[in-house]
KESEGU-995258 format. One record per residue: x negated, z negated, y negated of N, C-alpha, C in turn. Coordinates in steps of 0.02 Angstrom, whole numbers, padded with zeros to 5 digits, always signed. Layout:
<rs>
XZYXZYXZY/...
</rs>
This chain:
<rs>
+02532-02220-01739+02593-02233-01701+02588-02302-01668/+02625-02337-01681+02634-02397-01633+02661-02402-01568/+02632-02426-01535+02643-02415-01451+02705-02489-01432/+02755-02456-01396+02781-02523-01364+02761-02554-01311/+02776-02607-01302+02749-02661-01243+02755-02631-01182/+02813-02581-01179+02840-02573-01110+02805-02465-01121/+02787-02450-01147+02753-02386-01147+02736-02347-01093/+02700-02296-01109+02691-02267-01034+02626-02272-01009/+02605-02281-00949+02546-02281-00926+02517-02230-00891/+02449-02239-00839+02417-02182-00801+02394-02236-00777/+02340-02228-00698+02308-02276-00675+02220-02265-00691/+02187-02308-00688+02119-02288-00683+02100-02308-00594/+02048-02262-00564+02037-02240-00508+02020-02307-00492/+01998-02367-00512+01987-02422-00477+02026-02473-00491/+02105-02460-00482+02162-02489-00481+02200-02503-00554/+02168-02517-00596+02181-02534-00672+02234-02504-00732/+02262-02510-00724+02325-02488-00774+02292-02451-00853/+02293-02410-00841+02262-02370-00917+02334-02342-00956/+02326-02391-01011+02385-02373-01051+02383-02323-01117/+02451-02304-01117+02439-02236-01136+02482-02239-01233/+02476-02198-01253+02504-02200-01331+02584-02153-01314/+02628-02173-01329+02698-02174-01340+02734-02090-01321/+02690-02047-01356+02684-01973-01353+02669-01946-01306/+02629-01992-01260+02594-01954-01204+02632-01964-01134/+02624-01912-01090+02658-01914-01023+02600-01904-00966/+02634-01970-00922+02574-01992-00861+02578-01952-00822/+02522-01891-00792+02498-01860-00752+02542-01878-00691/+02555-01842-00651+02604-01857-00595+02548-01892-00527/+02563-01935-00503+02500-01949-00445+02473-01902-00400/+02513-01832-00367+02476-01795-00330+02436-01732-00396/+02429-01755-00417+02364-01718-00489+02306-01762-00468/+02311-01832-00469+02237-01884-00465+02240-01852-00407/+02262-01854-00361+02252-01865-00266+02211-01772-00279/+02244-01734-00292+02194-01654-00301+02144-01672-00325/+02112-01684-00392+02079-01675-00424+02033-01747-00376/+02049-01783-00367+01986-01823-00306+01984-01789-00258/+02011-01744-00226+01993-01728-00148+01940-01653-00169/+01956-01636-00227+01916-01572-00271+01850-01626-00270/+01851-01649-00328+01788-01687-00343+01744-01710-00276/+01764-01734-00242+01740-01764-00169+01701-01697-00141/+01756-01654-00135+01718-01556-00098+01647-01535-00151/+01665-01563-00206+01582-01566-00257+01541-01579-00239/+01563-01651-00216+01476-01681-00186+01457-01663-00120/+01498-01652-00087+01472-01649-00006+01495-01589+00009/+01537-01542-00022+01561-01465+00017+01536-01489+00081/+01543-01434+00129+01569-01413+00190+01490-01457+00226/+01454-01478+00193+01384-01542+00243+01410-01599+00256/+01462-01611+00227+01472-01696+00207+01445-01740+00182/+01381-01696+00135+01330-01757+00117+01331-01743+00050/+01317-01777+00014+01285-01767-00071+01246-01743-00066/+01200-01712-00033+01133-01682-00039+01170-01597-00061/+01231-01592-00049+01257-01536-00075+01258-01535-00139/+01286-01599-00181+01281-01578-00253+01192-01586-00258/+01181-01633-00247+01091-01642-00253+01057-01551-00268/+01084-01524-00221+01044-01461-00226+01041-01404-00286/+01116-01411-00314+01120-01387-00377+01115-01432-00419/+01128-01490-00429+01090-01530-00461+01020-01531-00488/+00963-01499-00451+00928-01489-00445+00883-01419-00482/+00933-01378-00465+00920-01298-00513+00971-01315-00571/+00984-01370-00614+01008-01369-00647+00978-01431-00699/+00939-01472-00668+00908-01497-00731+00846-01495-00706/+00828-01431-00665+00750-01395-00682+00700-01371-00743/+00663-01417-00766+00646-01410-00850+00609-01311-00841/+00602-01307-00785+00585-01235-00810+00626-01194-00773/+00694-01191-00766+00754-01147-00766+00782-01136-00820/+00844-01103-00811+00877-01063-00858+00960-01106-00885/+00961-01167-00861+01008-01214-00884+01002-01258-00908/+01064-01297-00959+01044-01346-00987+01023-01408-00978/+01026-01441-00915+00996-01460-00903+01002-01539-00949/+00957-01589-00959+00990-01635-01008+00947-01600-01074/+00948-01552-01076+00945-01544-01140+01004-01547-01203/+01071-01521-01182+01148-01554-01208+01122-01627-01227/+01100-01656-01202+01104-01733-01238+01047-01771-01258/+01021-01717-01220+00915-01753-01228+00909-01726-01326/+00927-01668-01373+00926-01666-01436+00928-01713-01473/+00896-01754-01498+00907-01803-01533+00986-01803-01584/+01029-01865-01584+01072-01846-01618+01056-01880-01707/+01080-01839-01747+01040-01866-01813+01107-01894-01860/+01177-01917-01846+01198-01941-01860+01290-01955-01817/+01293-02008-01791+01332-02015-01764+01394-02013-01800/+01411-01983-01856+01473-02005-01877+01469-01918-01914/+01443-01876-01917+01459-01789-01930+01440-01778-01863/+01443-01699-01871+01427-01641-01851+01373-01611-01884/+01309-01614-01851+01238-01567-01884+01220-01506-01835/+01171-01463-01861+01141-01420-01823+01112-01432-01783/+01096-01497-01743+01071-01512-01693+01116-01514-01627/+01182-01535-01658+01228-01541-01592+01242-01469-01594/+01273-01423-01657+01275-01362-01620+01249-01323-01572/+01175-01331-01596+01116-01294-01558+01132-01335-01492/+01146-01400-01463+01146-01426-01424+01225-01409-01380/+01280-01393-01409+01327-01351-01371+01307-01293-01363/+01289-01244-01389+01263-01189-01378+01211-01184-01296/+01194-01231-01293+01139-01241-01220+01211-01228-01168/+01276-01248-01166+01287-01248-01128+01358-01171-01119/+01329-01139-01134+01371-01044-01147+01409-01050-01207/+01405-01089-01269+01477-01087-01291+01432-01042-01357/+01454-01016-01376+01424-00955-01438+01467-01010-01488/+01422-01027-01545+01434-01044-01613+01451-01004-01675/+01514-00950-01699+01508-00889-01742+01476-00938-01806/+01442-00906-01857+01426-00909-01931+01479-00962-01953/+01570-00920-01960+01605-00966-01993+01628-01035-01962/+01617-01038-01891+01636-01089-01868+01584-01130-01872/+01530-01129-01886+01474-01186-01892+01453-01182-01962/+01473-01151-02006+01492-01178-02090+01530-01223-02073/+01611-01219-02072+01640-01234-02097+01645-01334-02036/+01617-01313-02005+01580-01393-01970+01527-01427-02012/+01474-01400-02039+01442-01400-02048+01421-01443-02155/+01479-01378-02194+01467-01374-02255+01516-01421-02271/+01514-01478-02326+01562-01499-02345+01635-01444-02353/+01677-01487-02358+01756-01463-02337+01827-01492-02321/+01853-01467-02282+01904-01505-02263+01899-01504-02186/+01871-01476-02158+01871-01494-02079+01796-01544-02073/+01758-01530-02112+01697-01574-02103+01733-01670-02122/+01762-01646-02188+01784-01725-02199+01828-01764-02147/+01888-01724-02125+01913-01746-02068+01886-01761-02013/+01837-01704-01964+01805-01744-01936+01754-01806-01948/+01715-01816-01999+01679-01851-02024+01720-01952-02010/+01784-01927-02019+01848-01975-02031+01885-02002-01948/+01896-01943-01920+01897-01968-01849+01834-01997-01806/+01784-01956-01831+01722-01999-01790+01714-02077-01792/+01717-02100-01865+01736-02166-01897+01759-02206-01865/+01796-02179-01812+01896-02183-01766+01865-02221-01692/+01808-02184-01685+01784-02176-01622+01704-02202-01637/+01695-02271-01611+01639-02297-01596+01598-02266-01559/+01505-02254-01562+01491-02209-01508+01486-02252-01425/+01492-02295-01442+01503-02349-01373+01548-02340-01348/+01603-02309-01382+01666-02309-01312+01650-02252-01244/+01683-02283-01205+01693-02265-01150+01750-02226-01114/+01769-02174-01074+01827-02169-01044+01873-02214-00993/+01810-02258-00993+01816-02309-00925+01858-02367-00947/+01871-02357-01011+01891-02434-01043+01944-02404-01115/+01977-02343-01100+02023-02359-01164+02073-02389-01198/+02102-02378-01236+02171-02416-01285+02218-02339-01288/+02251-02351-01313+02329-02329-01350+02295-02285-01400/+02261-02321-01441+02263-02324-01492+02184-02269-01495/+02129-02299-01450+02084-02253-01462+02081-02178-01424/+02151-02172-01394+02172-02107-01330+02178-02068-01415/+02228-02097-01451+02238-02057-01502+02198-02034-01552/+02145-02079-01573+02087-02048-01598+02053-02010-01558/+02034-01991-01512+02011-01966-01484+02053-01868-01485/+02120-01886-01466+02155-01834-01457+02136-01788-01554/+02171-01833-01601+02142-01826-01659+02092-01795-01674/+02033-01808-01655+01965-01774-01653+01964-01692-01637/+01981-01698-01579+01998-01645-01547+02022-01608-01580/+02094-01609-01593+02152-01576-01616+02107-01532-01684/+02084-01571-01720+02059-01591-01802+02016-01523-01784/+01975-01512-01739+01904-01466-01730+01958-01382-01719/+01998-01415-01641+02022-01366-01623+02072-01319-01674/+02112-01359-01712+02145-01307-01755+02124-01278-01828/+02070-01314-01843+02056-01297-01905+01999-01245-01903/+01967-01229-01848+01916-01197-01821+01960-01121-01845/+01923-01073-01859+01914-00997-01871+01937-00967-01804/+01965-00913-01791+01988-00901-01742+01918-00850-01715/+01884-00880-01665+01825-00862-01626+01847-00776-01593/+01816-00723-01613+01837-00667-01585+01874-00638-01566/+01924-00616-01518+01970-00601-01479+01989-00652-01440/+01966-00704-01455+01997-00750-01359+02001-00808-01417/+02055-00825-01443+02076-00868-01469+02040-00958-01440/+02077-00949-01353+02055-00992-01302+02004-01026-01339/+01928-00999-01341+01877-01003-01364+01876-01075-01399/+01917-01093-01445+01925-01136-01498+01925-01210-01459/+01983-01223-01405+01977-01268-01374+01908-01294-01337/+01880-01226-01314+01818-01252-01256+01758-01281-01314/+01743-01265-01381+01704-01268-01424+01726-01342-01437/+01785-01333-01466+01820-01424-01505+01788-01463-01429/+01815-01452-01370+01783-01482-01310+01725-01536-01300/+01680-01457-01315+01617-01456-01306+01575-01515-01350/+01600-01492-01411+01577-01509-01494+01604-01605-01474/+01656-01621-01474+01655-01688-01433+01630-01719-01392/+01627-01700-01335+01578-01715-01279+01509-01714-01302/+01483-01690-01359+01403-01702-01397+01425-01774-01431/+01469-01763-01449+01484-01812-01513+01466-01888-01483/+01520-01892-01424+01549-01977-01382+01521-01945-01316/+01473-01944-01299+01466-01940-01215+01475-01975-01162/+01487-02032-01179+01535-02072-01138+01603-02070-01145/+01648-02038-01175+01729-02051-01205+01747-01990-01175/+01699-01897-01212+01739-01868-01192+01692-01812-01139/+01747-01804-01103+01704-01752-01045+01703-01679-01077/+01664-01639-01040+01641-01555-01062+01689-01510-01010/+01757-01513-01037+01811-01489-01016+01813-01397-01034/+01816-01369-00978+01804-01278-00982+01874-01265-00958/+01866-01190-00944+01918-01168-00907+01931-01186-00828/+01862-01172-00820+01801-01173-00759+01808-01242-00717/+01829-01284-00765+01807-01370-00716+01889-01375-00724/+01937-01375-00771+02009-01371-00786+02063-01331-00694/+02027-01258-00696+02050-01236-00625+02021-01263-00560/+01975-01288-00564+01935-01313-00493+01958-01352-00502/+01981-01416-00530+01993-01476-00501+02076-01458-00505/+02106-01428-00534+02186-01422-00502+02212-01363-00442/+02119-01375-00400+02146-01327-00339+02182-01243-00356/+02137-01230-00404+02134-01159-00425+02216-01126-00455/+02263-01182-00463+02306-01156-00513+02284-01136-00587/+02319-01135-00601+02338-01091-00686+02336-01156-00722/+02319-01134-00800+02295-01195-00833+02376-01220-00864/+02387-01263-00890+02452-01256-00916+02449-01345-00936/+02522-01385-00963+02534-01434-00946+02592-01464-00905/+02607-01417-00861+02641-01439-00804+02614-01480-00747/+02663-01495-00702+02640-01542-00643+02603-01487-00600/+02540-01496-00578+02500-01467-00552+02446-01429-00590/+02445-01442-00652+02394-01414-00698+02363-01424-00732/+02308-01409-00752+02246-01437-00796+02235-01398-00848/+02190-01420-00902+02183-01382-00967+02239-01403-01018/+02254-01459-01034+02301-01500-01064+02261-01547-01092/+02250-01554-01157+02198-01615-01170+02237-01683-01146/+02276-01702-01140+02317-01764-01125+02324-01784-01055/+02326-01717-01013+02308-01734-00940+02270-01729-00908/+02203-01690-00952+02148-01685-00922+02088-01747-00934/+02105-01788-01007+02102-01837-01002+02100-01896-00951/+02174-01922-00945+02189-01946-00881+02160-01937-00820/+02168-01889-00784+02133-01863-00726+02053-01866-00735/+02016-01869-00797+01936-01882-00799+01909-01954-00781/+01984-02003-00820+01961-02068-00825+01979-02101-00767/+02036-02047-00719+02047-02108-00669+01979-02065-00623/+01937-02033-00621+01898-01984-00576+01821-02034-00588/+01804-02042-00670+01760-02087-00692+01732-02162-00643/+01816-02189-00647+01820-02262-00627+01838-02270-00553/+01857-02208-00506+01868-02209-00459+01789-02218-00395/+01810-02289-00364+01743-02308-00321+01713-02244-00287/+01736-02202-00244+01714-02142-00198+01674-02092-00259/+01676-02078-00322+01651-02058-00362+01569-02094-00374/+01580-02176-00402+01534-02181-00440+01504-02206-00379/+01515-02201-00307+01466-02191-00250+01421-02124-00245/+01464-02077-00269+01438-02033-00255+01383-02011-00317/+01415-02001-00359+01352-01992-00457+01309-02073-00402/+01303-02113-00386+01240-02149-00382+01199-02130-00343/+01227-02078-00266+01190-02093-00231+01154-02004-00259/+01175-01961-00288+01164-01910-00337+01104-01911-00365/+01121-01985-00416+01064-01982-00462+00998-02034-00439/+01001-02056-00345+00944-02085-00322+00911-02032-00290/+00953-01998-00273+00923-01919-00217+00868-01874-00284/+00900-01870-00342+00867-01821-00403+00811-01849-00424/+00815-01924-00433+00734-01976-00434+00702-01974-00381/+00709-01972-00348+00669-01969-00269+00615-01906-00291/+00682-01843-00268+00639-01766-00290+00612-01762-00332/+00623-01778-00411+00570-01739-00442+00582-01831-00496/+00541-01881-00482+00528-01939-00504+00532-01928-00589/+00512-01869-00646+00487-01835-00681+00534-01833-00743/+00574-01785-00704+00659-01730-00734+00681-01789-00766/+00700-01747-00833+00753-01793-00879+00819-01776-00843/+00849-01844-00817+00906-01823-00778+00956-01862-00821/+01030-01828-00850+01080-01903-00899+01094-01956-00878/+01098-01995-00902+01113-02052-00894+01168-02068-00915/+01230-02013-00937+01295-02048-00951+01326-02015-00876/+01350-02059-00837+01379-02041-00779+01442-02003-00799/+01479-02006-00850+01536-01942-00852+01504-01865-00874/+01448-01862-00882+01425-01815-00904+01392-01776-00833/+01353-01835-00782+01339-01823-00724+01376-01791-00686/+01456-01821-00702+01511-01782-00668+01509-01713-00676/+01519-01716-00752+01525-01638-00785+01488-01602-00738/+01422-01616-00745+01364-01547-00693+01415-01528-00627/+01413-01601-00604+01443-01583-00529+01489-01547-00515/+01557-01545-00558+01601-01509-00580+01574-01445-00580/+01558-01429-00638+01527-01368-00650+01512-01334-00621/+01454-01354-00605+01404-01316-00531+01433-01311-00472/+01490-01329-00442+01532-01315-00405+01571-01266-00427/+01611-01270-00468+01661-01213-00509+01636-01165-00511/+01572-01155-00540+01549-01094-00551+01492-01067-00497/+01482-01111-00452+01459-01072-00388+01367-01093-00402/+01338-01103-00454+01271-01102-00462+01249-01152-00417/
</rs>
């Protein structure tokens, strides 16, 4: 799709105009303003300090606990342009069950393997959320879409399909795409319902948006720094990530879900 000059935009959190592809509709501004005053209650809940996320931070990339820990990204990846059994096994670290047919048909030559194989192509592993185009919002969305609908319908909970395509991305580009749940989708829209209305999350197009302006927003990457000096301090040791949108993810997380 070709984008016009005058198109629609979103902002990125440290003032910057993040422009958007033709199809897409800009997140309303009190969505960023929630989803930062959410993110912010991450790091410091009710202490005011980061030593709040620090603490689950902490039981969470404990190499001898029960989470993943950087193991999601610590797997060696063995080819940046498929999908192998290494990234599965490596979403799988983080709750998402892999059925038989859905990791064939990723897996075995095909038609969802070639397509993705084709969007990855799309998507440099250097990109960033911090820095997109028009043009690579849509590869990206592409990707997605490509996993999410062609995927086997996962058990009874249809849902399922999205958090996997998610997941299965966020291995892929760990800098581009975040590890978007149900879980981090309702906590940061202040515990509404998932939807793509104004006030809601779980929309790949606005949850997008709201990651990249959260990424690039200063009060953030104050906080993932002063995060990931508190976690070196404690345990000098711990493989802790090093892609700060992924850093987010934990924080997210581990808030959402209470661990």
């Amino acid at each position: 799709m070709i984008r016009n000059s005058d198109g629609p935009t979103s902002v990125y959190g440290d003032g910057r105009v993040m422009a958007l592809p033709d199809d897409w509709r800009p997140v309303e501004p009190s969505m960023l303003d929630t989803a930062l005053a959410m993110t912010q209650r991450a790091f410091t809940g009710e202490q005011g300090s980061v030593e709040h996320a620090v603490d689950r931070l902490l039981r969470y990339y404990d190499p001898n606990g029960g989470y993943a820990g950087a193991t999601f990204l610590g797997v060696p990846v063995a080819d940046d342009y498929a999908v192998t059994a290494a990234d599965l096994w490596a979403v799988t670290t983080l709750e998402m069950k892999v059925p038989p047919d859905a990791g064939r048909r990723l897996l075995h030559p095909g038609p969802l393997r070639s397509i993705v194989e084709a969007r990855l192509r799309d998507l440099p592993p250097e990109s960033a959320l911090s820095a997109t185009t028009p043009t690579l919002l849509e590869h990206m969305s592409d990707l997605y879409n490509a996993i999410r609908t062609m995927l086997p319908r996962l058990g009874n909970r249809p849902t399922n399909q999205w958090v996997l395509s998610a997941k299965t991305c966020a291995r892929k580009r760990p800098e581009l795409f975040p590890v978007r749940d149900s879980k981090v989708c309702t906590y940061l829209s202040d515990n509404r319902t998932m939807g793509g209305r104004p006030g809601q999350l779980g929309w790949f197009t606005r949850d997008i948006q709201v990651l990249a302006y959260l990424i690039t927003h200063p009060l953030v990457q104050a906080g993932l720094g002063e995060a990931r000096a508190a976690l070196r301090e404690a345990q000098p040791t711990w493989s802790i990530d090093q892609s700060d949108l992924r850093l987010l993810d934990v924080v997210l997380w581990s808030e959402a879900t209470g661990v």
